[in-house]
N, C-alpha and C positions, 0 to 999 in steps of 0.2 A: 743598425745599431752601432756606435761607434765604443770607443776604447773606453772601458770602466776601472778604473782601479778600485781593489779591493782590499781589507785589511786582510790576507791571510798568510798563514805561515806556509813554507815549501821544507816539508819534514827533512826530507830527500837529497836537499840540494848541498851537496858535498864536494861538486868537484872546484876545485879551488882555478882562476882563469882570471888573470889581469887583463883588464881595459883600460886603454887611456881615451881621455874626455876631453873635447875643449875646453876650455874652461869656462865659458857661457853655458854651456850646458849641462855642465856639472852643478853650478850654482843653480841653474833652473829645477834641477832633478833636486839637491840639497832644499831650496824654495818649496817643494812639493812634496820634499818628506816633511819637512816643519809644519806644513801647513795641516796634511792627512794624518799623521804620527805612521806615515807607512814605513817601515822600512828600506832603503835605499837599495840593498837588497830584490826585495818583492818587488821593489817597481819595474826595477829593471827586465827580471824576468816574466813580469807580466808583460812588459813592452816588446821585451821579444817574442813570446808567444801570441800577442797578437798578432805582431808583425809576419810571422811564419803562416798564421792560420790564413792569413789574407792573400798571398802569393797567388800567382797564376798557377793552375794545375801543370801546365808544360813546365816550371821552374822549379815546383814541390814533387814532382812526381819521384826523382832516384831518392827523395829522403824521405820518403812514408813507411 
């Protein structure tokens, strides 16, 4: 099963952490919230937590 985004909210998510984007992909992701009404936000961190769940076990292992 691959990456699903979802509409939901991250109660939680409070720690403030600048990213800079290329700028293609920023519009892609900005494209992707207009189009889901997801937050730019939630995607993100949806994308990264996919991202992390998928890792080899040798790579995720010291951050479990």
């Amino acid at each position: 099963m691959g990456f699903e985004l979802k509409a939901i909210s991250y109660k939680r998510a409070d720690v403030a952490l600048t990213t800079r984007f290329t700028e293609p992909l920023y519009e892609q992701l900005c494209a992707l919230k207009k189009h889901t009404g997801v937050p730019l936000n939630s995607i993100v961190l949806q994308a990264c937590e996919y991202a992390l769940k998928d890792l080899p076990e040798e790579i995720k292992m010291p951050y479990k």
